[in-house]
Residue frames as qw, qx, qy, qz and C-alpha x, y, z in Angstrom:
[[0.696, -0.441, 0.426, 0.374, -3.04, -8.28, 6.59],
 [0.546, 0.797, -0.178, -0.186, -0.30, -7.38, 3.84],
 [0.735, -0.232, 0.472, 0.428, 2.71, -9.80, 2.83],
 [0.278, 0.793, -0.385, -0.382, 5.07, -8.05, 0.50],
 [0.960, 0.274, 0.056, 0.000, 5.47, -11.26, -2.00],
 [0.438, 0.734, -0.419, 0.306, 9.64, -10.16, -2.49],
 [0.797, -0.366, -0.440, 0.195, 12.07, -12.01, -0.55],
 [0.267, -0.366, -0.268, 0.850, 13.43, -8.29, 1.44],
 [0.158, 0.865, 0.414, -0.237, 11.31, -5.34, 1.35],
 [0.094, -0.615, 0.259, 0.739, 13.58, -3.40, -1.00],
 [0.631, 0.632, 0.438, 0.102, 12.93, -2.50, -5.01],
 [0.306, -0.376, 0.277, 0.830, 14.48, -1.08, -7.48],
 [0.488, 0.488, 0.247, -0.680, 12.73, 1.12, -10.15],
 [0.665, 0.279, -0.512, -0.468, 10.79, -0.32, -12.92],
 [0.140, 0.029, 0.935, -0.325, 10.88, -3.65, -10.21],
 [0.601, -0.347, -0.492, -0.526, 7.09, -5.01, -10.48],
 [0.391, -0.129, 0.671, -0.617, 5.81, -5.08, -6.55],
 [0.527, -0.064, -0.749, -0.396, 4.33, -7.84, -5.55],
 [0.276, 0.063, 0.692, -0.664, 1.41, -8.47, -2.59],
 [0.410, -0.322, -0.704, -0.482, -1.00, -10.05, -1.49],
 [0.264, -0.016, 0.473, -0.841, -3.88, -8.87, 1.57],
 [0.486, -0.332, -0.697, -0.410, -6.86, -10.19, 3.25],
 [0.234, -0.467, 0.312, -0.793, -9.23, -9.84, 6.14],
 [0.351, -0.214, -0.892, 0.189, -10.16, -12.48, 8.53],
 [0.120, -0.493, -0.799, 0.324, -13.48, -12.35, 10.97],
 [0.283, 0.403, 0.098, -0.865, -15.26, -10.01, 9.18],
 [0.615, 0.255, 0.744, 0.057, -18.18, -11.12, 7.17],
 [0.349, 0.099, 0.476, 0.801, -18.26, -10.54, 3.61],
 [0.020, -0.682, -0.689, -0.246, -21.31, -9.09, 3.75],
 [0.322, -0.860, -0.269, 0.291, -20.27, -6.32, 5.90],
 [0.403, -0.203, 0.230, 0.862, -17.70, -4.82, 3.55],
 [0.410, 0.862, 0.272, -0.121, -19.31, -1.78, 1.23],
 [0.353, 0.875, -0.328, 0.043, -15.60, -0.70, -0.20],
 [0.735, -0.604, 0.100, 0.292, -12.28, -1.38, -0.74],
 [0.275, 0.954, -0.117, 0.007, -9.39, 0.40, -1.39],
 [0.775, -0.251, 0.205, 0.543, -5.51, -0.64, -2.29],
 [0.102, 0.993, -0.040, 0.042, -3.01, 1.79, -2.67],
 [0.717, -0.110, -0.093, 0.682, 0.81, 2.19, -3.00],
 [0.184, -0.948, -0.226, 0.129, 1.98, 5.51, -1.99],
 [0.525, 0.211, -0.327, 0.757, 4.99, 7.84, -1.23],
 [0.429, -0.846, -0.302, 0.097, 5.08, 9.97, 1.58],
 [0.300, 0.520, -0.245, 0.761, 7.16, 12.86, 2.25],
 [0.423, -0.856, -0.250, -0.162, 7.88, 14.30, 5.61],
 [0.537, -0.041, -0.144, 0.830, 10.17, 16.80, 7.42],
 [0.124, -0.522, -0.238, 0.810, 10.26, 20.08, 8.32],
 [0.328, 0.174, -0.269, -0.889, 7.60, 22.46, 5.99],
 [0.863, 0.141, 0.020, -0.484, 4.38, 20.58, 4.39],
 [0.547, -0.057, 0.824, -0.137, 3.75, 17.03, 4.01],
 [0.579, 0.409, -0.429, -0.559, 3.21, 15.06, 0.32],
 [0.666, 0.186, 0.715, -0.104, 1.20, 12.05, -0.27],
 [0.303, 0.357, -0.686, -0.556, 1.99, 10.76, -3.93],
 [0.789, -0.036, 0.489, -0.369, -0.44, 7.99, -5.32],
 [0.222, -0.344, 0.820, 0.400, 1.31, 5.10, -7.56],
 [0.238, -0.265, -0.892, -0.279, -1.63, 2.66, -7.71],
 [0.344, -0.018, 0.518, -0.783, -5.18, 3.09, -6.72],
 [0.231, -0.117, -0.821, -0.508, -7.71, 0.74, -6.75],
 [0.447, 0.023, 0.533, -0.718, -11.23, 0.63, -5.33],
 [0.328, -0.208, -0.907, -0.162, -13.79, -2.66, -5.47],
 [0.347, 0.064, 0.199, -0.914, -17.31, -1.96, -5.16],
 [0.789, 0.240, -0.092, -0.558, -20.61, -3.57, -6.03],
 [0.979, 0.195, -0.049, -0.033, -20.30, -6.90, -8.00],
 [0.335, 0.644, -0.591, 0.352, -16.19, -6.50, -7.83],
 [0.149, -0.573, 0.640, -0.490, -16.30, -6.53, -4.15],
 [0.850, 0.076, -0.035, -0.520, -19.17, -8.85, -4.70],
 [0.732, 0.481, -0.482, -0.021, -16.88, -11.81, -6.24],
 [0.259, 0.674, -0.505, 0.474, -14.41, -11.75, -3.97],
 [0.824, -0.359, -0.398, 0.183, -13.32, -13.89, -0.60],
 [0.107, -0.860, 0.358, -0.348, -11.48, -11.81, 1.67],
 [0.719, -0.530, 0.449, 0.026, -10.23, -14.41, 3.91],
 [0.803, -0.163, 0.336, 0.464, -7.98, -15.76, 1.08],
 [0.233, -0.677, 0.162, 0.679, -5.29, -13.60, -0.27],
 [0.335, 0.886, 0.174, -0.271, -6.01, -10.95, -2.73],
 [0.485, -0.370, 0.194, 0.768, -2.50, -10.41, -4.73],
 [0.134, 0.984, 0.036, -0.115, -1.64, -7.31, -6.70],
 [0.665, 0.130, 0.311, 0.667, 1.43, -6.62, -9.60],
 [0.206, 0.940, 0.254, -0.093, 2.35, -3.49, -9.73],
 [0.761, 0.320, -0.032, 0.563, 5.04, -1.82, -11.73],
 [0.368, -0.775, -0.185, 0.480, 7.10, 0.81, -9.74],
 [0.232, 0.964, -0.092, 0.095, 8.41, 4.28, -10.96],
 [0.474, 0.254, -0.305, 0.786, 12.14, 5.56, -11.32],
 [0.198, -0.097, -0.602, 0.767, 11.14, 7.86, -8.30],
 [0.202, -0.837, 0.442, -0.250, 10.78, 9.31, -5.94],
 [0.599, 0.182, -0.718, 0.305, 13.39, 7.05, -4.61],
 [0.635, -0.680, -0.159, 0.330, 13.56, 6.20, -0.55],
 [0.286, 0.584, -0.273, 0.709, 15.26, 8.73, 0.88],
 [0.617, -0.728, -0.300, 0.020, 16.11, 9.19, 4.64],
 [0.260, 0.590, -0.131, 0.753, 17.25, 12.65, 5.84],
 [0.138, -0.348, -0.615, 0.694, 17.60, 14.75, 9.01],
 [0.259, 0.254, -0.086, -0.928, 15.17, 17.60, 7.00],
 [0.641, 0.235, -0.464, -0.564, 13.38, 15.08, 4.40],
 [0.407, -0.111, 0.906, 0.034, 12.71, 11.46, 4.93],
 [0.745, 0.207, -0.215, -0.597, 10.44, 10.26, 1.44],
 [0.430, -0.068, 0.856, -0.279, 8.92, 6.58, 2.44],
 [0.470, 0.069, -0.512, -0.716, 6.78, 4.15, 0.22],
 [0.406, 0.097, 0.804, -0.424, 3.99, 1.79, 1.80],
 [0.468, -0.359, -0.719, -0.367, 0.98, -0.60, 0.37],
 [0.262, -0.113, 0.494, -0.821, -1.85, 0.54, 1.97],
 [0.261, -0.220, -0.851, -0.398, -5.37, -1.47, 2.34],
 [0.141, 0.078, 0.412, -0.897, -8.21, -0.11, 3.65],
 [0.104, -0.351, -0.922, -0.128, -11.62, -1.77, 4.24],
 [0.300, -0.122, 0.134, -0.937, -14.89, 0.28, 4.51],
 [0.059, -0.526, -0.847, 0.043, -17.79, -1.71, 6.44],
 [0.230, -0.694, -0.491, -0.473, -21.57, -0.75, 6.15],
 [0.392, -0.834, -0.378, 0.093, -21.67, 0.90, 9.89],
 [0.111, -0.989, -0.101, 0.014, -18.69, 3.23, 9.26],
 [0.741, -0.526, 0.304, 0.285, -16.14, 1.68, 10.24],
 [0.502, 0.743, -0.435, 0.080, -12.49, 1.90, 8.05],
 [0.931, -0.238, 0.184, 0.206, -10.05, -1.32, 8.64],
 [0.483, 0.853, -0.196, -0.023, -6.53, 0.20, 7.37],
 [0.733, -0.379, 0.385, 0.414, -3.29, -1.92, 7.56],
 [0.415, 0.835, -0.357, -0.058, -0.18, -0.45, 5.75],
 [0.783, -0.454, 0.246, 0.346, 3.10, -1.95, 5.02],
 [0.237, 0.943, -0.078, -0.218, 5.98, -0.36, 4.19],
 [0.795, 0.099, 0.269, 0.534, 9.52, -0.73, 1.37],
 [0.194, -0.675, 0.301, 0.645, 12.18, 1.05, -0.06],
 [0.684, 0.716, 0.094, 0.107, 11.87, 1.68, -3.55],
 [0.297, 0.886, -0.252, 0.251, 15.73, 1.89, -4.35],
 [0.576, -0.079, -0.480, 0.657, 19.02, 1.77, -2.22],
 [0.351, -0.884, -0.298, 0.076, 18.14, 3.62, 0.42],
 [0.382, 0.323, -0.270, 0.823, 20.50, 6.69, 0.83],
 [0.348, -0.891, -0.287, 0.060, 20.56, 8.80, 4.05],
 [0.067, 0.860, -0.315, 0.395, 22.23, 11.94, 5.31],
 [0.616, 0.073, -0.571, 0.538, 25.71, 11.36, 6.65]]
């Protein structure tokens, strides 16, 4: 689970994001990675672009430390852009992603997504 700590999912740049994530009925023992991430995404017509803001991964003694079942939070400081943007050709999106790796393979990924900016779309 991700709760975006702001009271509306919108930012403006140089804003500090704020969240906080955790995983219920999984034991701790069964995690071997984990991985937070804020993104941008591009998509529309021609190729697709995955920008990383923040990346963090918690291994070993890190992941070691750590309760999952009570919430994790994370301060990060956002760029002047890209900005949201939502076109009929372009739409560029930004999301906190979290993404558990257990020992038998498995990947647990829950995203949630804001607008960095005033959103502008095409009239």
């Amino acid at each position: 689970m991700i709760r975006l700590l702001g009271l509306q999912p919108t930012y403006m740049s140089r804003d500090t994001l704020e969240f906080e994530y955790r995983v219920s009925n999984i034991q701790q023992n069964s995690i071997s990675a984990v991985e937070v991430s804020v993104v941008w995404l591009t998509e529309g017509k021609g190729t697709e672009d995955l920008g990383v803001h923040f990346f963090q991964r918690l291994t070993g003694n890190s992941l070691a430390a750590s309760d999952w079942s009570i919430p994790q939070q994370v301060h990060v400081p956002l760029p002047d852009s890209p900005l949201s943007y939502e076109g009929r050709l372009l739409k560029i999106s930004w999301c906190v992603r979290v993404r558990f790796y257990l020992n038998d393979g498995t990947e647990l990924v829950a995203q949630q997504p804001f607008y960095l900016g005033t959103i502008t779309r095409e009239v």
